[in-house]
N, C-alpha and C positions, 0 to 999 in steps of 0.2 A: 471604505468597505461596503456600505450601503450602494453607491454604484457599483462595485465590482458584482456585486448580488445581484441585484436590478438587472443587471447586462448580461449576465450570464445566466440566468435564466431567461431572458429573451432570446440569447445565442440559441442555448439548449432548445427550445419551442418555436425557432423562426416560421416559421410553417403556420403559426397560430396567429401572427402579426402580421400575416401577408397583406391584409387588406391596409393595415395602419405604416407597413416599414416598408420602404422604396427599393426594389433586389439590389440597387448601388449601395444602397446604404445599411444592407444586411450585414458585408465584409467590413464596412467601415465598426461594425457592432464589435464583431469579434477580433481586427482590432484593438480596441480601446480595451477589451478584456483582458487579450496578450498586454496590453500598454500597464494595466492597474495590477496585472499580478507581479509584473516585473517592479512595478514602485511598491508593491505590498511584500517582498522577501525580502526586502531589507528588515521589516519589523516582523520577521515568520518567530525569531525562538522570541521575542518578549512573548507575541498572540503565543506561544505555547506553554511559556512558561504563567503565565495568565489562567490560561487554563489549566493547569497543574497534572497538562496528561501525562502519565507514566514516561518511563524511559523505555521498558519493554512494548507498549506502544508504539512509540515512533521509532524505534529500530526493528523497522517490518520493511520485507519487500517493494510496499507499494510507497513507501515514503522516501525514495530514493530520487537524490535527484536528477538524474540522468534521465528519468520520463520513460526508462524501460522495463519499468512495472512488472511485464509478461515472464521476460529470461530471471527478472529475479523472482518470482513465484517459484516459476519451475527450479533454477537452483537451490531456494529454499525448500523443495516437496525435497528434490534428490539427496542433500544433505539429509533432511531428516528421514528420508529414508535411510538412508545410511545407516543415518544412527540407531532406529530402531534395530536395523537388521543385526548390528553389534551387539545391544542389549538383548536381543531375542538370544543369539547363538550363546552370549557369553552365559545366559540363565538355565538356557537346555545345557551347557554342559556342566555347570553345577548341580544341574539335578543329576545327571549322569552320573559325576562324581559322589554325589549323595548316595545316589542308588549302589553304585561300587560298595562305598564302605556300610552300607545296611549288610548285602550280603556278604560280605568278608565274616563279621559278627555270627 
């Protein structure tokens, strides 16, 4: 994990190593990055359960594995629109019906 860190923040900053990293050996960088995440998902749920993050945590859009973060954002903004839009209408017409039966009285 220590290299995966180390390389991937030089990935991220290659630009700041230009004078120390060789351009051939920039791609070789990232790479080994792609190389350590793929032998690092074999142990991804211990590291999570390690860290004892929630359940509603990691059932979020961006923890998907398919790496298309963006369409699940947006399905999750549209669903929850949605739903607010339910709960909004379903409350306006209770007050509705509240208001009804005030004035029936």
């Amino acid at each position: 994990m220590c290299d995966l860190y180390a390389l991937s923040i030089i990935d991220k900053d290659i630009g700041a190593f230009r004078d120390v990293i060789k351009k051939n050996k920039a791609s070789r960088i990232r790479a080994l990055v792609v190389k350590l995440c793929a032998q690092l998902r074999t142990h991804a749920l211990s590291l999570v359960n390690a860290f004892q993050i929630p359940e509603y945590v990691i059932d979020t859009p961006i923890s998907r594995k398919d790496g298309n973060y963006e369409k699940h954002i947006l399905d999750f903004a549209m669903d929850y629109t949605k739903q607010a839009s339910s709960v909004l209408q379903q409350s306006e017409q209770e007050d509705e019906e509240e208001n009804t039966v005030i004035e029936v009285k």
